[in-house]
C-alpha positions as CSV (number, residue, x, y, z in Angstrom):
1,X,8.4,11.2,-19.2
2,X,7.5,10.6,-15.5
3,X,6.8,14.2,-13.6
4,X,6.1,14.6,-9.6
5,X,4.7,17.0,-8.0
6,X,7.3,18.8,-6.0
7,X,4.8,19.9,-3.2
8,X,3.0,16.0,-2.8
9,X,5.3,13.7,-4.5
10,X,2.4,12.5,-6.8
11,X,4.1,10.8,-10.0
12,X,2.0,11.6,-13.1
13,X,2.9,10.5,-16.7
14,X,3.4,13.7,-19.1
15,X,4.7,12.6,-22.4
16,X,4.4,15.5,-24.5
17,X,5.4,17.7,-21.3
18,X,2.1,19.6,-21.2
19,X,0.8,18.8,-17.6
20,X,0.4,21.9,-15.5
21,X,-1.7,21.0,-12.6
22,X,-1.4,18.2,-9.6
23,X,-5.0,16.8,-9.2
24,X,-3.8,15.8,-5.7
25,X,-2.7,19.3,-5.0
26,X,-5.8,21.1,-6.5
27,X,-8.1,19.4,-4.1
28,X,-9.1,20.9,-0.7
29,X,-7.4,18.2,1.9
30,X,-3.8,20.0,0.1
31,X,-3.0,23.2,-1.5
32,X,-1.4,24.8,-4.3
33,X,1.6,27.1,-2.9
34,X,1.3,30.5,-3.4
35,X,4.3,30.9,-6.0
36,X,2.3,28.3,-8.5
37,X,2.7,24.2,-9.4
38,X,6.5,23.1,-9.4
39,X,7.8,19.9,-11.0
40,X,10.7,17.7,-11.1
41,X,11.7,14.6,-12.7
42,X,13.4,11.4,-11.6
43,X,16.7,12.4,-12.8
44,X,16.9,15.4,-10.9
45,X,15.6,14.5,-7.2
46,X,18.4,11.4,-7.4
47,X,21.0,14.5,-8.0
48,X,19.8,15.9,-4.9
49,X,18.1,13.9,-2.4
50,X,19.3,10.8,-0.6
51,X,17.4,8.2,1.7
52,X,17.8,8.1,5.6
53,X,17.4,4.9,7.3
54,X,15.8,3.9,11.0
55,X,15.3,0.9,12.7
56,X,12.9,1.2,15.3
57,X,12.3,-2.2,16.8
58,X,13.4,-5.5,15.3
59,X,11.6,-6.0,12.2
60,X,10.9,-2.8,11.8
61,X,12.5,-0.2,9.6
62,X,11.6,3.9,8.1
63,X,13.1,5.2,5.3
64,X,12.5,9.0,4.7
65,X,14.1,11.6,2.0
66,X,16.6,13.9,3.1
67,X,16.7,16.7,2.9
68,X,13.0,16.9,2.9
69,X,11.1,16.9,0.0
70,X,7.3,17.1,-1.0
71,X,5.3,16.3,2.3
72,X,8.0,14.9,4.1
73,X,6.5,11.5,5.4
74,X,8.5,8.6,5.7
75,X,7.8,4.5,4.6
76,X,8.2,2.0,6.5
77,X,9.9,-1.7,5.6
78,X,8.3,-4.4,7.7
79,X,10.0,-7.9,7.9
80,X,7.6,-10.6,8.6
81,X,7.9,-14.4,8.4
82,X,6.3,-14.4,5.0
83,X,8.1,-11.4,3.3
84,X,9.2,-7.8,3.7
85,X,6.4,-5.4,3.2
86,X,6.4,-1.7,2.8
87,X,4.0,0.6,4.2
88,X,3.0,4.2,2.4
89,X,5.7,4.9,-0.1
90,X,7.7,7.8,-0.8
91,X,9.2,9.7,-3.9
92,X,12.4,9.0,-3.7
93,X,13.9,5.6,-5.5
94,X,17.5,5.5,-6.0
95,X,20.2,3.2,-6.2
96,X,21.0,3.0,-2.6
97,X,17.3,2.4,-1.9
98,X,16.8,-0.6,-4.5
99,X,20.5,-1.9,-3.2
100,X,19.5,-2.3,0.3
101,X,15.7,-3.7,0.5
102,X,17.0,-6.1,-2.3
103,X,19.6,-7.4,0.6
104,X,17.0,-7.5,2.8
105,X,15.0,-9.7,0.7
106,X,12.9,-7.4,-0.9
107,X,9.1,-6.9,-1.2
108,X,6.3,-9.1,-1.0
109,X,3.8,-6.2,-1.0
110,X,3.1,-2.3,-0.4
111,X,0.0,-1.1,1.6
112,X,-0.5,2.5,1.3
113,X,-2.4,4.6,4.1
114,X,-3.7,6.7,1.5
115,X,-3.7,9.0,-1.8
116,X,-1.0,12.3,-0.4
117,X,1.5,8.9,0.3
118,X,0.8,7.1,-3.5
119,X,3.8,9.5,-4.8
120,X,5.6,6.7,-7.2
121,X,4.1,3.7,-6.1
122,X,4.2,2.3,-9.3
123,X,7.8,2.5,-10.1
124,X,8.3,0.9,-6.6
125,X,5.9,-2.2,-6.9
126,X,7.9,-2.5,-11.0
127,X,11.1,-2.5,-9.5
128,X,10.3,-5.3,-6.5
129,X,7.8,-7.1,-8.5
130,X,5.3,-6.5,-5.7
131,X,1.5,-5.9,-5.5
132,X,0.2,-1.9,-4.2
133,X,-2.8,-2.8,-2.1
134,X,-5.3,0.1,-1.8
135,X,-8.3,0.8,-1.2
136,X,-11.4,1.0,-3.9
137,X,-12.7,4.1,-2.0
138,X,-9.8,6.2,-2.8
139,X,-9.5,4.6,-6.4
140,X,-10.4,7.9,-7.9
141,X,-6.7,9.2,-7.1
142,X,-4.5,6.9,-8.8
143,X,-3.0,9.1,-11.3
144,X,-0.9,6.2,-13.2
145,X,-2.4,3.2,-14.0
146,X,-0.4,0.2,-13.1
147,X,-0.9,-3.6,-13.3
148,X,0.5,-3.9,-9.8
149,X,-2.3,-1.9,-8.1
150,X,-5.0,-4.4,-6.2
151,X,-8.1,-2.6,-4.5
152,X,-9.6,-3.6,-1.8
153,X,-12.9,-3.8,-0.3
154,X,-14.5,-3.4,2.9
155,X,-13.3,-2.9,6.4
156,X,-10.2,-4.9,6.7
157,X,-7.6,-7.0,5.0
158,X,-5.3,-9.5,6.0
159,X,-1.8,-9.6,4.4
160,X,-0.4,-12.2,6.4
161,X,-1.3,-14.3,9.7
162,X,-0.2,-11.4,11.3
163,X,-0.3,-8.1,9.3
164,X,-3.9,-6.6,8.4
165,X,-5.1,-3.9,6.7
166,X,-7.8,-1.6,8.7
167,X,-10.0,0.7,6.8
168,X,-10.7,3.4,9.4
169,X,-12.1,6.3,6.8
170,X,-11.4,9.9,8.8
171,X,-8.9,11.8,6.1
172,X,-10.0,10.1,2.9
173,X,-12.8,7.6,2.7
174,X,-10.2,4.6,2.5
175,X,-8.1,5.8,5.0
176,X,-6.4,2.9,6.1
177,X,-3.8,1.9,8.5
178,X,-1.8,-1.5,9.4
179,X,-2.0,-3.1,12.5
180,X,0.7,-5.4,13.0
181,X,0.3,-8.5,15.6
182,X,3.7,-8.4,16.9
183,X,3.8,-8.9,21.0
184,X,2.0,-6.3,22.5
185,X,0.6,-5.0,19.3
186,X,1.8,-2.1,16.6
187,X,-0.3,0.2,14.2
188,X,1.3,2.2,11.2
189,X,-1.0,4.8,11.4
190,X,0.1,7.4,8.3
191,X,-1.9,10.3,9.3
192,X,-5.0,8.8,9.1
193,X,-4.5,9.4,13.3
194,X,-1.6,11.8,13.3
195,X,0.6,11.8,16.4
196,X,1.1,15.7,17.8
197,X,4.4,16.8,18.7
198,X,5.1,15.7,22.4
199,X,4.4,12.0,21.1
200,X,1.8,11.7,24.2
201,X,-1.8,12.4,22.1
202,X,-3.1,12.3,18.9
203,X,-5.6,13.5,16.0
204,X,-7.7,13.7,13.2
205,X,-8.3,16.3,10.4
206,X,-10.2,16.0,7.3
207,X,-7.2,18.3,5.8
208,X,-3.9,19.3,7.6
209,X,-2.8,22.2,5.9
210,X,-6.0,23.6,5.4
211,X,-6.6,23.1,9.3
212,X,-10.2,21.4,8.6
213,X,-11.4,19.4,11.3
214,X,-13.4,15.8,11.0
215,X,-17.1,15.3,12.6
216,X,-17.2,14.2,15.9
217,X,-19.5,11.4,14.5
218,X,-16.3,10.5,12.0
219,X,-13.9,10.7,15.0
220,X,-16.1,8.2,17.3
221,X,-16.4,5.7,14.6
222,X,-12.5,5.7,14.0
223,X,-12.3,5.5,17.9
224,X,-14.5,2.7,17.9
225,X,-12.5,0.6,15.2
226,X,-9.2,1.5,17.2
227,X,-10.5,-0.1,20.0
228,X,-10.9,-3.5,18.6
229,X,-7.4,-3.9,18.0
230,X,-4.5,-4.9,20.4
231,X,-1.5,-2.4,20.4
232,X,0.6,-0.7,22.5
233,X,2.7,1.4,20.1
234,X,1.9,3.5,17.3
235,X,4.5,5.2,14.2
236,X,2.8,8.2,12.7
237,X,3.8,9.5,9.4
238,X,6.7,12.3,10.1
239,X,9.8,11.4,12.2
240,X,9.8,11.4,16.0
241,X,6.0,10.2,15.3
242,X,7.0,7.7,17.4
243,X,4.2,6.4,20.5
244,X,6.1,3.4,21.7
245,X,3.8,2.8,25.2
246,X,-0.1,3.2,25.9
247,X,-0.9,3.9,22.4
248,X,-4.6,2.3,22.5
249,X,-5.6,4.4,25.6
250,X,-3.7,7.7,23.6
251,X,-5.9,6.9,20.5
252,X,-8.6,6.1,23.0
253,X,-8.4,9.5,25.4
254,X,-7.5,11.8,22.0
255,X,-10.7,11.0,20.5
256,X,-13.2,12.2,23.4
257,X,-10.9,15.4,24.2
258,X,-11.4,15.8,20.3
259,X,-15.1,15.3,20.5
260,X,-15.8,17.5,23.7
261,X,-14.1,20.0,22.1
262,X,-16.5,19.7,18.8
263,X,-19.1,19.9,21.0
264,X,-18.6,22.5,23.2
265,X,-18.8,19.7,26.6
266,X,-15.3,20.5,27.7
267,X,-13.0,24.1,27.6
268,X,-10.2,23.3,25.0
């Protein structure tokens, strides 16, 4: 019997029904809510949660549960000349889901930013035949083995001629976000850099709902890396997470206000 974690979406195998904790939720960069661990299964979030669809810019596609369940983020589908690929996953896989990316053409691969977005990653790359690519610094978090799962090494990864996979650390030590050559540039950031409300800055936290900051150090080396790759527009994890001009220069300018506010050179 598959179980997920109604606060994270984490998928965990429980065959004799005996699981009572989330590993995912039990570490510090989440959080346990105060009323205790709740479950559900795949049967029952299908009776009460559907997939909402965006497109964004041709080629470019989210999918997020509604209403909202676990943490909320949405996937995204990306069409590219050598296949589809989906970017961090989500809990939610019905029939409508499978219906529609399978008329698209389905999946060549899945990229995930990293472990809060693995949810059932597994039961996606079975049902598309497709590869999970994450990376071996986060490997200690896969809670299902799968044969499907690749891990990666090192900084980067290209997927295709024009899709790569950047390791930027931050959040979890394989953070990881996509940056997709596509005119100007576009980076599928998760919330390894996580867009703040007005759309017009970001961020970066070691844990969000524990409101625990990253070093400066951490935040200049993920400036650095940002600023070796070309784009102009940047999709965050949550909806309306949505930088669609300047993003470079917004990574760019976000990270010193962050670090001269660590450091006491500038009033924040």
């Amino acid at each position: 019997m598959i179980k997920v974690c109604v606060t994270c979406g984490t998928s965990y195998d429980d065959p004799e029904s005996t699981l009572n904790n989330c590993a995912i939720c039990e570490e510090e960069r989440q959080y346990v809510p105060v009323d205790g661990q709740k479950w559900t299964n795949i049967g029952d979030l299908s009776a009460h949660h559907a997939n909402k669809w965006t497109q964004h810019e041709a080629g470019l596609l989210s999918l997020k549960t509604v209403p909202a369940f676990a943490i909320n983020q949405r996937a995204f589908l990306l069409q590219t000349p050598e296949g589809n690929l989906l970017w961090d996953c989500i809990a939610h896989l019905d029939e409508a889901t499978l219906r529609i990316i399978e008329a698209l053409g389905g999946l060549t691969g899945i990229a995930i930013s990293h472990p809060h977005y693995y949810t059932r990653m597994q039961d996606w790359a079975a049902a598309f035949n497709a590869p999970v690519w994450l990376h071996a610094d986060d490997r200690e978090w896969i809670q299902r083995d799968s044969p499907a799962i690749q891990l990666w090494q090192g900084d980067s990864l290209q997927l295709t001629p024009e899709v790569n996979l950047i390791r930027m650390g931050g959040h979890f030590a394989g953070g990881t976000v996509l940056h997709w050559h596509k005119g100007d540039g576009v980076l599928l950031a998760g919330d390894i850099i996580q867009v703040t409300p007005g759309a017009d800055r970001v961020s970066f936290m070691w844990s969000y709902p524990n409101l625990l900051p990253l070093p400066a150090a951490e935040v200049a080396t993920m400036a650095d890396k940002a600023k070796q790759l070309k784009f102009d527009r940047l999709y965050g994890a949550f909806e309306g997470q949505d930088i669609r001009a300047r993003a470079g220069e917004i990574v760019t300018c976000s990270a010193e206000k962050y670090i001269a506010c660590l450091s006491g050179t500038q009033p924040c």
